[in-house]
Biopython code that builds the backbone (N, CA, C, O; Angstrom):
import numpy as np
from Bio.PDB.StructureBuilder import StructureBuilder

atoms = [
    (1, "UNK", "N", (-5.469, -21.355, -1.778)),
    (1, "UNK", "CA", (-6.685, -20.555, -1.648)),
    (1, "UNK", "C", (-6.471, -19.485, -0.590)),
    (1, "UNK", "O", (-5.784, -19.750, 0.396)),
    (2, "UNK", "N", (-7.208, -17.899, -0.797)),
    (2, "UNK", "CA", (-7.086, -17.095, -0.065)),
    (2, "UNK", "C", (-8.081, -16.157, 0.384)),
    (2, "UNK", "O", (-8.562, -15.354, -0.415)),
    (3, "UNK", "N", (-8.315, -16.176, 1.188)),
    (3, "UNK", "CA", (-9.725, -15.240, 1.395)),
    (3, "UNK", "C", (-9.525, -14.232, 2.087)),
    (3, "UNK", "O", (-8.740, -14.052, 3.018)),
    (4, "UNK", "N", (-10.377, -13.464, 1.533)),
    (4, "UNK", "CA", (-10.054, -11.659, 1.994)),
    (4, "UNK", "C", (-11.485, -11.158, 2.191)),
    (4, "UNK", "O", (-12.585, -11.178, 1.639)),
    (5, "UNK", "N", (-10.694, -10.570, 3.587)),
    (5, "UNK", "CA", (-12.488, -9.773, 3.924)),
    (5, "UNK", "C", (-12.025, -8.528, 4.517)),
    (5, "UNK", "O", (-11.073, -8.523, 5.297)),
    (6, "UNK", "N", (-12.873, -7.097, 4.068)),
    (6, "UNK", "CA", (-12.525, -6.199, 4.250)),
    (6, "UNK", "C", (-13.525, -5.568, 5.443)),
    (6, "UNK", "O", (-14.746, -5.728, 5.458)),
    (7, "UNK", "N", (-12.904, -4.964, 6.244)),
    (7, "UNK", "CA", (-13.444, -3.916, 7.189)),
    (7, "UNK", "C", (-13.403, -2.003, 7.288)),
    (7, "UNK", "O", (-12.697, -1.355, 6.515)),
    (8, "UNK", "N", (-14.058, -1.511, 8.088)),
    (8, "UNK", "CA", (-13.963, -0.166, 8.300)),
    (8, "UNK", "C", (-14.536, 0.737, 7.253)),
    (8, "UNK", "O", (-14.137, 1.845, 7.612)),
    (9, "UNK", "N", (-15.054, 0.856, 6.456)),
    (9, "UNK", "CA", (-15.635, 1.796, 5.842)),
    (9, "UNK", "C", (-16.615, 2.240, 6.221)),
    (9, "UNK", "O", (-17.136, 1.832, 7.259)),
    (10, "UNK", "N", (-17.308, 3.521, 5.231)),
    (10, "UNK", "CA", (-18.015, 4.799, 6.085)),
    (10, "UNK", "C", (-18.166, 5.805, 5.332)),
    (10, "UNK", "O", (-17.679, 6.074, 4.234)),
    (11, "UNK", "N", (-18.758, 6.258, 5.887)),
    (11, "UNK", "CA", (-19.552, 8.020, 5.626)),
    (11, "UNK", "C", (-18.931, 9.214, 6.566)),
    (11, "UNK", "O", (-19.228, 9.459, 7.736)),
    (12, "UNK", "N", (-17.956, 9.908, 5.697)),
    (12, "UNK", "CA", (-16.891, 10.582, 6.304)),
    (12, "UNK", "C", (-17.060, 11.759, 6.187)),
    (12, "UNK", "O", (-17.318, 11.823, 4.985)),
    (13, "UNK", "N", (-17.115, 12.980, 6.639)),
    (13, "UNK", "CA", (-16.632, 14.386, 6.289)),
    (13, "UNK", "C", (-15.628, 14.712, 5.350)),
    (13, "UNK", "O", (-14.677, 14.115, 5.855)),
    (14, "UNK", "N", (-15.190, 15.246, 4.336)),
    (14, "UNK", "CA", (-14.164, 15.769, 3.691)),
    (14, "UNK", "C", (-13.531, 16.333, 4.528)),
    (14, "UNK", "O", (-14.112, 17.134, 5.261)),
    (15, "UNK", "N", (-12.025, 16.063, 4.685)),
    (15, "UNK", "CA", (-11.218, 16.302, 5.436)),
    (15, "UNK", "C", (-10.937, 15.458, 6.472)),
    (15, "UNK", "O", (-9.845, 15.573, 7.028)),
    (16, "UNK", "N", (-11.822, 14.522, 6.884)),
    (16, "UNK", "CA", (-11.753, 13.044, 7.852)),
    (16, "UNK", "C", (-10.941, 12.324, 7.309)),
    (16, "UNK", "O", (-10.251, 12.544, 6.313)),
    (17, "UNK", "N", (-11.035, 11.029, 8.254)),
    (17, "UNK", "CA", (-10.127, 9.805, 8.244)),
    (17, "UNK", "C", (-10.492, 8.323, 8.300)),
    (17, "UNK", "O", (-11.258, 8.011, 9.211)),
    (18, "UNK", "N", (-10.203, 7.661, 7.736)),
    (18, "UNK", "CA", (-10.706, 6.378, 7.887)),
    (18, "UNK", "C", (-9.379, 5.219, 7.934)),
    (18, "UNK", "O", (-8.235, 5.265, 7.481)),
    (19, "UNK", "N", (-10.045, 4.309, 8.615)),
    (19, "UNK", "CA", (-8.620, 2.935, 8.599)),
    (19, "UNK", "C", (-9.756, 1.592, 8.428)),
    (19, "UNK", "O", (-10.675, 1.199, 9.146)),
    (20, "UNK", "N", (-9.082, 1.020, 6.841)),
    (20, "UNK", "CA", (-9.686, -0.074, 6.245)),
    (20, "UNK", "C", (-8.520, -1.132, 6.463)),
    (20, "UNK", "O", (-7.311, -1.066, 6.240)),
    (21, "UNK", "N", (-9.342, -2.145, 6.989)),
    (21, "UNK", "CA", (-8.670, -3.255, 7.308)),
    (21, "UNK", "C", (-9.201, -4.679, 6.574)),
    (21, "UNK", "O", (-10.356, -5.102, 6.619)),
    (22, "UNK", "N", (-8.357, -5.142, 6.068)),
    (22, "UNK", "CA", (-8.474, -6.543, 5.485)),
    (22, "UNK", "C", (-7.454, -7.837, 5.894)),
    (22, "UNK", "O", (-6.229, -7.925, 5.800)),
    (23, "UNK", "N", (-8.658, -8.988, 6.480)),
    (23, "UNK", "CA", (-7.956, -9.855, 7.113)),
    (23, "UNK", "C", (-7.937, -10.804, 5.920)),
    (23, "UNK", "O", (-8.789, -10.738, 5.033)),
    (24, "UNK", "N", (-6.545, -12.040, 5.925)),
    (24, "UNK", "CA", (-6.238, -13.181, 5.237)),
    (24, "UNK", "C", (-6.480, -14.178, 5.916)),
    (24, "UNK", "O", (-6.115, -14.196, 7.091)),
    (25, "UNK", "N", (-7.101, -15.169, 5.399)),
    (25, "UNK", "CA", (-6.718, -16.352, 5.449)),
    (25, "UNK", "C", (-6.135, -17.334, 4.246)),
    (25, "UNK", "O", (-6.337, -17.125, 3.050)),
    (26, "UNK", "N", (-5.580, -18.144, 4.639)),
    (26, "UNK", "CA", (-5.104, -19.380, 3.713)),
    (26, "UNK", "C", (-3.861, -19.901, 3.894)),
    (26, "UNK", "O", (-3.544, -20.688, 4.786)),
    (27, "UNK", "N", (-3.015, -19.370, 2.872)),
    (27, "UNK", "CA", (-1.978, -19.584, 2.497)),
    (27, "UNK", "C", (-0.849, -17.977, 3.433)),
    (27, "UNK", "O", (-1.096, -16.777, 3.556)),
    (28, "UNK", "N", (0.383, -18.883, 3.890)),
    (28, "UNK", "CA", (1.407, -17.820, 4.361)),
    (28, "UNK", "C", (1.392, -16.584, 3.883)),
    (28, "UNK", "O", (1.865, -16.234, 2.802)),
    (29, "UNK", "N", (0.532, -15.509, 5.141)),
    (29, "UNK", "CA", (0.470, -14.184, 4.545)),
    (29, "UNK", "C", (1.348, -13.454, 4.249)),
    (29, "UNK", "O", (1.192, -12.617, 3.360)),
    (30, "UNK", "N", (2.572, -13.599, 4.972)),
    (30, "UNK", "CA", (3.740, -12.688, 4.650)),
    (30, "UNK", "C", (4.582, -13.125, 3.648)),
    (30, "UNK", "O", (5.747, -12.793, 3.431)),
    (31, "UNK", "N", (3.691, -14.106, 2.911)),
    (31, "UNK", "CA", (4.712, -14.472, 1.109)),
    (31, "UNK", "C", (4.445, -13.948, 0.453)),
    (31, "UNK", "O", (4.989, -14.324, -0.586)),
    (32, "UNK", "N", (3.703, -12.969, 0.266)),
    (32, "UNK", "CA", (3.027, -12.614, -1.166)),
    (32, "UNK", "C", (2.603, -11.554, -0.248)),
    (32, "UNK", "O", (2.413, -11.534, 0.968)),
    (33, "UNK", "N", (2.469, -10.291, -1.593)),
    (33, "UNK", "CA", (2.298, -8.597, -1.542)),
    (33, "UNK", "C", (0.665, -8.068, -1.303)),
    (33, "UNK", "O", (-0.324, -8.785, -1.455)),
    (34, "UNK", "N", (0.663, -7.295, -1.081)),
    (34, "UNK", "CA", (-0.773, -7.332, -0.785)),
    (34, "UNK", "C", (-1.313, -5.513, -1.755)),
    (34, "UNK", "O", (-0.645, -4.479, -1.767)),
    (35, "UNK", "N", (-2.437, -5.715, -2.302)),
    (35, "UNK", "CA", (-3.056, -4.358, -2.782)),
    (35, "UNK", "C", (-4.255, -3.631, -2.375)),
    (35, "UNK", "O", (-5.082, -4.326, -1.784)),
    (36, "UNK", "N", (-4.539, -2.443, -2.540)),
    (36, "UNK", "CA", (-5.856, -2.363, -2.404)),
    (36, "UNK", "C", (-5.715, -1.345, -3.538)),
    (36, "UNK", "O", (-4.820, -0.594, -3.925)),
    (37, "UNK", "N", (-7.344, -1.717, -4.023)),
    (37, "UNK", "CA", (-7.583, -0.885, -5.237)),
    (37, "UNK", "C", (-9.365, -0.381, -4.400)),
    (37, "UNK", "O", (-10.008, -0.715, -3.405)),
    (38, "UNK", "N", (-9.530, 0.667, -5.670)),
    (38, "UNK", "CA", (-10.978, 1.167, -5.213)),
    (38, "UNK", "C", (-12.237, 0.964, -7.038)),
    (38, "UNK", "O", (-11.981, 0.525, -8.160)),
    (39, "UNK", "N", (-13.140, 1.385, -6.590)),
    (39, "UNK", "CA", (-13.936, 2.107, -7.836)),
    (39, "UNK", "C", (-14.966, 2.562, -7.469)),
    (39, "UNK", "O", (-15.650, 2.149, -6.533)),
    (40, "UNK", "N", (-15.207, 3.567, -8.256)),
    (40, "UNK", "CA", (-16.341, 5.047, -8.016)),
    (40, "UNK", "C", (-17.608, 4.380, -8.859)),
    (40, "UNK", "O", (-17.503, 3.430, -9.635)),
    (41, "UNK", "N", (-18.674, 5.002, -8.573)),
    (41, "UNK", "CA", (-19.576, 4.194, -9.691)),
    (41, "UNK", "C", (-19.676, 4.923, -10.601)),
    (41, "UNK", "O", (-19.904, 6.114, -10.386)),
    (42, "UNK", "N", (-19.527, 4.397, -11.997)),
    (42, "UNK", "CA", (-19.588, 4.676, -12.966)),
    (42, "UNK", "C", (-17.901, 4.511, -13.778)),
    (42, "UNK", "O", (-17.713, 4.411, -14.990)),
    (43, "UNK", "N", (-17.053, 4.521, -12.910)),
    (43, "UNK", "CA", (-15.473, 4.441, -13.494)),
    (43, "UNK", "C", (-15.282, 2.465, -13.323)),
    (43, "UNK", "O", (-15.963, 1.513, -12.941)),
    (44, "UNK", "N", (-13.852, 2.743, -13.912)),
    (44, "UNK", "CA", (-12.723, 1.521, -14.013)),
    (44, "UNK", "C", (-12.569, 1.365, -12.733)),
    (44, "UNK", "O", (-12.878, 2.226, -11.908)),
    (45, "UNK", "N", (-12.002, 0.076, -12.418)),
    (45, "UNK", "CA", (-11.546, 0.103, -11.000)),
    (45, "UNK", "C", (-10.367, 0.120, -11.023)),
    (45, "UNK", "O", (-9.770, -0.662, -11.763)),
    (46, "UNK", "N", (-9.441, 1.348, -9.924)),
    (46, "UNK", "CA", (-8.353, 1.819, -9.966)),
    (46, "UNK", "C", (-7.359, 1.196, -9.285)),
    (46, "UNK", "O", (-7.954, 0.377, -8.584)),
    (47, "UNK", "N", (-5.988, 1.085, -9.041)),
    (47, "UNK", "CA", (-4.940, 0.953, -8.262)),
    (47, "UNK", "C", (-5.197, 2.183, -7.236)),
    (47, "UNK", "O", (-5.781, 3.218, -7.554)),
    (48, "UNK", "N", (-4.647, 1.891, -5.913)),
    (48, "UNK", "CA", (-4.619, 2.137, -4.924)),
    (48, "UNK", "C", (-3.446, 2.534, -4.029)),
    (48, "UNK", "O", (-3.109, 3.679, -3.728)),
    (49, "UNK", "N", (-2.838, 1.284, -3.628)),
    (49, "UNK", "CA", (-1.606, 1.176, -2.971)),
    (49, "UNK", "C", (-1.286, -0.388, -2.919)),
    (49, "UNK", "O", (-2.125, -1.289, -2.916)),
    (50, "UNK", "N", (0.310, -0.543, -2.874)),
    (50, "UNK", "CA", (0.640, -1.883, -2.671)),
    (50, "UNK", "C", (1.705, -1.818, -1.372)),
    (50, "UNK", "O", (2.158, -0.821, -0.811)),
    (51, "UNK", "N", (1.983, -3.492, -1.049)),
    (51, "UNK", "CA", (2.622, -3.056, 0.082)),
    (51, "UNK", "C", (3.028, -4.578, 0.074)),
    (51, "UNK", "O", (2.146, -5.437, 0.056)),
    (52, "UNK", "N", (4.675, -4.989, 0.090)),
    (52, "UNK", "CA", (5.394, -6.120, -0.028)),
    (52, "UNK", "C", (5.185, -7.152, 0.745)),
    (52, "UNK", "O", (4.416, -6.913, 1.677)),
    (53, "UNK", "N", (5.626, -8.290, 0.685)),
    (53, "UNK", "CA", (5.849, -9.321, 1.893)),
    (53, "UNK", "C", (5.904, -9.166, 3.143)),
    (53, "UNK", "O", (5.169, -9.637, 4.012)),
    (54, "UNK", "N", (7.078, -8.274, 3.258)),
    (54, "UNK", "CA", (7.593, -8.122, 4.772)),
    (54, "UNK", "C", (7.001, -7.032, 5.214)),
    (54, "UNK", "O", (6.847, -6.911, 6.429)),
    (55, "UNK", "N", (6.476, -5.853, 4.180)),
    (55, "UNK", "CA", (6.050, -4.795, 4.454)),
    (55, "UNK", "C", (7.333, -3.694, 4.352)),
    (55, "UNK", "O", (7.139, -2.766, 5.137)),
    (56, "UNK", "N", (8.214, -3.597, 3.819)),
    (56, "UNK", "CA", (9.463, -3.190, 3.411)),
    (56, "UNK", "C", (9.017, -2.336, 2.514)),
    (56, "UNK", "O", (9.336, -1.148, 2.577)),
    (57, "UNK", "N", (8.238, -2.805, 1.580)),
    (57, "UNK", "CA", (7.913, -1.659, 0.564)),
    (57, "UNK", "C", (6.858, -1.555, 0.129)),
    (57, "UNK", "O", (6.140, -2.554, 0.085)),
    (58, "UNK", "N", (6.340, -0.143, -0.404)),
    (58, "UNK", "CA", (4.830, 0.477, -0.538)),
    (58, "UNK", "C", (5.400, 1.496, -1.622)),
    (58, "UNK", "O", (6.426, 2.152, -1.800)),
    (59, "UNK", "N", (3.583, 1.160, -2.552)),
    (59, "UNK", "CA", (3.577, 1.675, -3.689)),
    (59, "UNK", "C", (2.055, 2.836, -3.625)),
    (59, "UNK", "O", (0.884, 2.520, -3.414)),
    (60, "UNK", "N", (2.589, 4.078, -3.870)),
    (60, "UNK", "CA", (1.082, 4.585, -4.404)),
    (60, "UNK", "C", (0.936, 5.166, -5.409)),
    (60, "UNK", "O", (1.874, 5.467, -6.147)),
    (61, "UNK", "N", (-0.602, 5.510, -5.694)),
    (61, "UNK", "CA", (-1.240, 6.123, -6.512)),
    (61, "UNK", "C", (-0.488, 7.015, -6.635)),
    (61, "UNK", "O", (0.564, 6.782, -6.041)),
    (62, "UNK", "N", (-0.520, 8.360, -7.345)),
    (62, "UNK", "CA", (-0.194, 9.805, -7.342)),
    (62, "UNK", "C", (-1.462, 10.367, -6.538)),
    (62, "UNK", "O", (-1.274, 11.232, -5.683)),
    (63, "UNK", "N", (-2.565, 9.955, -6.764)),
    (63, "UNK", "CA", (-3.726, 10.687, -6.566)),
    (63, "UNK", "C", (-3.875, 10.956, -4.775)),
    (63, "UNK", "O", (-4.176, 11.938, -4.096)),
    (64, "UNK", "N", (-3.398, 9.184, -4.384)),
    (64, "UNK", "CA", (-3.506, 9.436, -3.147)),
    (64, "UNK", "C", (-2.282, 9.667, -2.201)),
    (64, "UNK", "O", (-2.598, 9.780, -1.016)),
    (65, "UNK", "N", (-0.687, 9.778, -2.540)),
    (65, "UNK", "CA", (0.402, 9.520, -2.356)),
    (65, "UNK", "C", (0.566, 11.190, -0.909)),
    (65, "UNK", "O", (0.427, 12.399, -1.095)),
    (66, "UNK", "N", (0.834, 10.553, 0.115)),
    (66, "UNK", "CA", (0.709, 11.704, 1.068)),
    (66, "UNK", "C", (-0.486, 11.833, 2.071)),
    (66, "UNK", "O", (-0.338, 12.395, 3.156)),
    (67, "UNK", "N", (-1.979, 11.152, 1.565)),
    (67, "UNK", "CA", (-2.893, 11.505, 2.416)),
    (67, "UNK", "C", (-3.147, 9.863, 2.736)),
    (67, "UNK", "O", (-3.722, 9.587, 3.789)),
    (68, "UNK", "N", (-2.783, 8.932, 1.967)),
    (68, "UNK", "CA", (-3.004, 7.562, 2.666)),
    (68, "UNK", "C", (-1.433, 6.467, 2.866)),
    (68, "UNK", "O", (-0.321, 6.648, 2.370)),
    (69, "UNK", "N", (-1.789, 5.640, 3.538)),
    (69, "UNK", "CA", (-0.731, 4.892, 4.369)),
    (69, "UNK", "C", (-0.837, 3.689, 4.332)),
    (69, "UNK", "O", (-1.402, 3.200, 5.310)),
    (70, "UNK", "N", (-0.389, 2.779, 3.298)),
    (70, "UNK", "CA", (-0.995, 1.182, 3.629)),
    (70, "UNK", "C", (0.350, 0.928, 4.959)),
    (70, "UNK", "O", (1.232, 1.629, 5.456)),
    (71, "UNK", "N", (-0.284, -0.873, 5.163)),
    (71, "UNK", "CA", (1.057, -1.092, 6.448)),
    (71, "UNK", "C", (-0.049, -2.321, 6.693)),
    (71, "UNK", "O", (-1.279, -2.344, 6.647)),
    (72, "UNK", "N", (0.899, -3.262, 6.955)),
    (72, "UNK", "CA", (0.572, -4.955, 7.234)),
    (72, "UNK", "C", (0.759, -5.491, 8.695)),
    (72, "UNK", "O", (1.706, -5.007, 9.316)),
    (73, "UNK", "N", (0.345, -5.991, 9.031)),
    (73, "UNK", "CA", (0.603, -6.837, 10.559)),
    (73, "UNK", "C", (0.912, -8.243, 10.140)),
    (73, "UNK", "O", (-0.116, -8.906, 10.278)),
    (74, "UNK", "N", (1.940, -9.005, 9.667)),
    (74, "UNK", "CA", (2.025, -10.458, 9.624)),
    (74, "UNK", "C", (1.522, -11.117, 10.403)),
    (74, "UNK", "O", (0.917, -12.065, 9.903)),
    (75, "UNK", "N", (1.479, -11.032, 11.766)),
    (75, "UNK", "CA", (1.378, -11.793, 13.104)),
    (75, "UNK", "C", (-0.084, -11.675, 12.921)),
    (75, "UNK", "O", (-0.713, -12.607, 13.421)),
    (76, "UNK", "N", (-0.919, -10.585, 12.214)),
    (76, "UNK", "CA", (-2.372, -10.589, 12.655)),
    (76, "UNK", "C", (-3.039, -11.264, 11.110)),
    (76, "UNK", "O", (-4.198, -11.521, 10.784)),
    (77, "UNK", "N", (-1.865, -11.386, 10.455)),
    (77, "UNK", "CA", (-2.534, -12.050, 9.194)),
    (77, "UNK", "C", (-3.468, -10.433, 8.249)),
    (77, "UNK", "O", (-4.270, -10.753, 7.371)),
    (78, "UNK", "N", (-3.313, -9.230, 8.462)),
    (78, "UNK", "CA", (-4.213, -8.008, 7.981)),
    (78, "UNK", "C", (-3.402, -7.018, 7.650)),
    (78, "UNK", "O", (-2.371, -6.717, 8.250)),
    (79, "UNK", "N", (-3.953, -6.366, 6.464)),
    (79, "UNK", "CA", (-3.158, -5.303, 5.510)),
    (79, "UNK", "C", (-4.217, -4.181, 6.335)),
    (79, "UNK", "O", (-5.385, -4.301, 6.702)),
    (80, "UNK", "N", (-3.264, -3.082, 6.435)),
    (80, "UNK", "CA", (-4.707, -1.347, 6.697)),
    (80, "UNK", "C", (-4.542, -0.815, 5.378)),
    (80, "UNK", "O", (-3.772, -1.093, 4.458)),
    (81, "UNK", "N", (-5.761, 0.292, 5.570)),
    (81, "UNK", "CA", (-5.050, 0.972, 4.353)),
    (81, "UNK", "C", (-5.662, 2.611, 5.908)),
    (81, "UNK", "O", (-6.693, 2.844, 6.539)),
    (82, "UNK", "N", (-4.585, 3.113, 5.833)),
    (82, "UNK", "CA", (-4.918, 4.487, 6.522)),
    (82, "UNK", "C", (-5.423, 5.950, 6.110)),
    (82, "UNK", "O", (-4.541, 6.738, 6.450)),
    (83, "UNK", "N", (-5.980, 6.300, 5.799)),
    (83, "UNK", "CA", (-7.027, 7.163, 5.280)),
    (83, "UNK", "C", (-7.162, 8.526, 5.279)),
    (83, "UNK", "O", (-8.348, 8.835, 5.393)),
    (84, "UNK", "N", (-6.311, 9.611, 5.184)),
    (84, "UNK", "CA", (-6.371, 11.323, 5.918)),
    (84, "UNK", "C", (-6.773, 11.839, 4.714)),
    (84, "UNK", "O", (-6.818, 11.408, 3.562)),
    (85, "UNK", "N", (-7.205, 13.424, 5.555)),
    (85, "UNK", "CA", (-7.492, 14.431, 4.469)),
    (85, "UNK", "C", (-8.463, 13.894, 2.867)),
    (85, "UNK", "O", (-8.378, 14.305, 1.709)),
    (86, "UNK", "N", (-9.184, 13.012, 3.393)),
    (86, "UNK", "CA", (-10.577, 12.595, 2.491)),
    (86, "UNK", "C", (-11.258, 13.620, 1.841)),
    (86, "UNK", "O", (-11.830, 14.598, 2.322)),
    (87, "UNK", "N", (-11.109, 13.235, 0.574)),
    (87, "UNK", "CA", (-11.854, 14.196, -0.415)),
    (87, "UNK", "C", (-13.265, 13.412, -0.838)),
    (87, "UNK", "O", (-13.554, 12.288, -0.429)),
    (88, "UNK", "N", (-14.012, 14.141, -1.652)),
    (88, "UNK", "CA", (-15.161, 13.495, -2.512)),
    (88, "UNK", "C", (-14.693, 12.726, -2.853)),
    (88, "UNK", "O", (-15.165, 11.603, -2.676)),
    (89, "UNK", "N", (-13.590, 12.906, -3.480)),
    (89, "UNK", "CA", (-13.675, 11.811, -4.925)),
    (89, "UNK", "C", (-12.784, 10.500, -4.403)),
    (89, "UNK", "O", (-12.249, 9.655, -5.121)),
    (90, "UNK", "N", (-12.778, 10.580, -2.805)),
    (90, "UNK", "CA", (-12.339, 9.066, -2.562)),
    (90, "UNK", "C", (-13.472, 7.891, -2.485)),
    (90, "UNK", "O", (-13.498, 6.682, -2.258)),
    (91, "UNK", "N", (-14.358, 8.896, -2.791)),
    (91, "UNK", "CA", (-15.508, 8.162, -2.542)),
    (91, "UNK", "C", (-15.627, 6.774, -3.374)),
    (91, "UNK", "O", (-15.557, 7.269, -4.499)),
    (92, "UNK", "N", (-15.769, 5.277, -3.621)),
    (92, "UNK", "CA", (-15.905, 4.283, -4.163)),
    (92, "UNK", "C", (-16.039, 3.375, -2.585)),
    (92, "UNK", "O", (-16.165, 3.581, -1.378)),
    (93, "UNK", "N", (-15.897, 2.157, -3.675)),
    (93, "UNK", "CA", (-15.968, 0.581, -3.039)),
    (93, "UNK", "C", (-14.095, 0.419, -3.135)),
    (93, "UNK", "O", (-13.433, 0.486, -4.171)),
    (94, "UNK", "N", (-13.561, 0.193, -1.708)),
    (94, "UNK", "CA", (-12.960, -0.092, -1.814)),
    (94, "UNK", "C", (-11.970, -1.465, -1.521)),
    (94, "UNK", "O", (-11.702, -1.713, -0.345)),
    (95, "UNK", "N", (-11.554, -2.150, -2.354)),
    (95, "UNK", "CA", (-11.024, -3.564, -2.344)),
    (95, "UNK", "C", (-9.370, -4.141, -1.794)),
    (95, "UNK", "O", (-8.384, -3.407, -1.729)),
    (96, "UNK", "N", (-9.393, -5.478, -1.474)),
    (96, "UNK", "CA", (-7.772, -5.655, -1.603)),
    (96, "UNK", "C", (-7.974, -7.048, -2.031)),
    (96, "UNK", "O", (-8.825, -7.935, -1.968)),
    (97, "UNK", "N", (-6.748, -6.817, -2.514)),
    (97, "UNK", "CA", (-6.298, -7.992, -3.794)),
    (97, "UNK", "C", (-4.806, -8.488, -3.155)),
    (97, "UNK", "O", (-3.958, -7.777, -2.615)),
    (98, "UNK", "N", (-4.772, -10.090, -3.423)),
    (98, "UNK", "CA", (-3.055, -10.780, -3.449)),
    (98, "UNK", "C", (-3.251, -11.649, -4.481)),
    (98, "UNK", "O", (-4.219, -12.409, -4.529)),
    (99, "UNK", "N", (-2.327, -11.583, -5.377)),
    (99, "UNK", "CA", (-1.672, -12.068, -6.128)),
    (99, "UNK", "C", (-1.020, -13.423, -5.856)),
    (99, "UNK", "O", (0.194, -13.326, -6.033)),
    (100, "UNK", "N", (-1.395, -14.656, -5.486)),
    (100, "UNK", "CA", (-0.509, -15.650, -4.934)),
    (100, "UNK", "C", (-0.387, -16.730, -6.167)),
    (100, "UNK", "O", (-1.401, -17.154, -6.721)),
    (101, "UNK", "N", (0.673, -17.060, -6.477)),
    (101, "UNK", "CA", (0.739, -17.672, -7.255)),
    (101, "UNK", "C", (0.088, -17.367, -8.615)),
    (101, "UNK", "O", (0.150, -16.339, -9.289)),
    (102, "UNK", "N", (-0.507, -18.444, -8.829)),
    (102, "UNK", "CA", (-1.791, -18.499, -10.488)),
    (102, "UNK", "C", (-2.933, -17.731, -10.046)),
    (102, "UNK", "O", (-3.652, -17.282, -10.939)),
    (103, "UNK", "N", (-3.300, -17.447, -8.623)),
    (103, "UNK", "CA", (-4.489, -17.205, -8.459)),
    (103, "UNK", "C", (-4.516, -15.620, -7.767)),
    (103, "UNK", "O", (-3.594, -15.066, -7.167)),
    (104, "UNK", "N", (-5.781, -15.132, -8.039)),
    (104, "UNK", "CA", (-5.876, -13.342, -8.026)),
    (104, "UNK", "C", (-7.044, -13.277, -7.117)),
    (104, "UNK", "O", (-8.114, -13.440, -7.703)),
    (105, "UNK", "N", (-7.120, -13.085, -5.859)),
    (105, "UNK", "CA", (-7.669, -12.935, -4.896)),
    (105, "UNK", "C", (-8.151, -11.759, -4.563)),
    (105, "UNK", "O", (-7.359, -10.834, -4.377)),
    (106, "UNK", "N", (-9.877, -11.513, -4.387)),
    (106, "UNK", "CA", (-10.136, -10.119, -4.313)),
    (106, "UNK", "C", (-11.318, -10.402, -2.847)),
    (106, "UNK", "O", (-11.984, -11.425, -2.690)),
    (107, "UNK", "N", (-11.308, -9.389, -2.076)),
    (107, "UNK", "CA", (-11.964, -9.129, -1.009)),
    (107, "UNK", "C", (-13.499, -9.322, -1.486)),
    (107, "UNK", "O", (-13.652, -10.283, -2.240)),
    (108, "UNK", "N", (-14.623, -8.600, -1.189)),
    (108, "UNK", "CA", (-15.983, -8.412, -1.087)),
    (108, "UNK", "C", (-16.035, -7.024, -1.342)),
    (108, "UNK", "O", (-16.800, -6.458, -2.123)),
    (109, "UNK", "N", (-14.929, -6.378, -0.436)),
    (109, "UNK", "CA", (-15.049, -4.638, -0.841)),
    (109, "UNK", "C", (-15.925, -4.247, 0.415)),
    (109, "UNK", "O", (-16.656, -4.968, 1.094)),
    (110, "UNK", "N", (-15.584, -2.618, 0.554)),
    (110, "UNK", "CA", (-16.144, -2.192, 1.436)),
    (110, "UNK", "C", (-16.336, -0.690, 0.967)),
    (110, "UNK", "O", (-15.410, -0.032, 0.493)),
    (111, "UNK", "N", (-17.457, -0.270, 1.121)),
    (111, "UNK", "CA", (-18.053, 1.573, 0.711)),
    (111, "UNK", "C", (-17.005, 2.642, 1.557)),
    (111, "UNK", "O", (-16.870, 2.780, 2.773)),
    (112, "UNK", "N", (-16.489, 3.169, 0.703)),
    (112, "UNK", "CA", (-16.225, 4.403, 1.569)),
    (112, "UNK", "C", (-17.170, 6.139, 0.915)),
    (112, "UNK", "O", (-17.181, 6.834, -0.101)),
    (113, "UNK", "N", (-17.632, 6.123, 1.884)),
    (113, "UNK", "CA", (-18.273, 7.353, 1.278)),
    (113, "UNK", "C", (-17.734, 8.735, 1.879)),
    (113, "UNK", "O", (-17.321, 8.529, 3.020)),
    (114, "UNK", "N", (-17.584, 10.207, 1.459)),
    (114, "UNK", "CA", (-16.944, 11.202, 1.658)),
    (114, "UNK", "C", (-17.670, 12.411, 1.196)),
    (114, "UNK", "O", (-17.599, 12.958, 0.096)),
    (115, "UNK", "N", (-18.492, 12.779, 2.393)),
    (115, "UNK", "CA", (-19.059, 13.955, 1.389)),
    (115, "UNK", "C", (-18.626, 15.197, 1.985)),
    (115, "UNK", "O", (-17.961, 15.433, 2.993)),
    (116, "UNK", "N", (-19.332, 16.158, 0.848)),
    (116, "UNK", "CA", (-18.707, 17.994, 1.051)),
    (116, "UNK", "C", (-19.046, 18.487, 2.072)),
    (116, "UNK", "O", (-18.724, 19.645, 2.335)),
]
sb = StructureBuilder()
sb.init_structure("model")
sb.init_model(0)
sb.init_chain("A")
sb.init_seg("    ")
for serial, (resi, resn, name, xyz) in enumerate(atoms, 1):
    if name == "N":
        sb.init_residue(resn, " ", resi, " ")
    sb.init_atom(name, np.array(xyz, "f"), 0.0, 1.0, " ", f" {name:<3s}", serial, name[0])
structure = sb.get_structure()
């Protein structure tokens, strides 16, 4: 079992910054990869960024590839996701997900809002 709770979201300026943080508990955090995905209301909920075990390797979007930064703390048990150059359309709920084993673990989510 794994539980995920997300922090830091907000009501940002376009062109601001935000740092979303999601802490683990359960099971050995640095075994398993960690994600965050988002969704806008009215859309699918999207991929985001991923970011490995050790933190060795990170995956992004195209959309957001350059203006955000995931990165893990093992020792603190918490994935960030780092946040620049915020547009509108980052605007959603945004989530993180691990994959451990059989089971698919999703946060509560947290608002990020971004206006013009």
């Amino acid at each position: 079992q794994v539980q995920l709770v997300e922090s830091g979201g907000g009501l940002v300026q376009a062109g601001g910054s935000l740092r979303l943080s999601c802490a683990a508990s359960g099971r050995t955090f640095s075994s398993y990869a960690m994600n965050w995905f988002r969704q806008a209301p009215g859309k699918e909920r999207e991929f985001v960024a991923a970011i490995s075990g050790s933190g060795g390797s990170t995956y992004y979007a195209d959309s957001v590839k350059g203006r955000f930064t995931i990165s893990r703390d093992n020792a603190k048990n918490t994935v960030y996701l780092q946040m620049n150059s915020l547009k509108p359309e980052d605007t959603a709920v945004y989530y993180c997900n691990a994959e451990v084993g059989r089971g698919d673990y999703w946060g509560q989510g947290t608002q990020v809002t971004v206006s013009s």
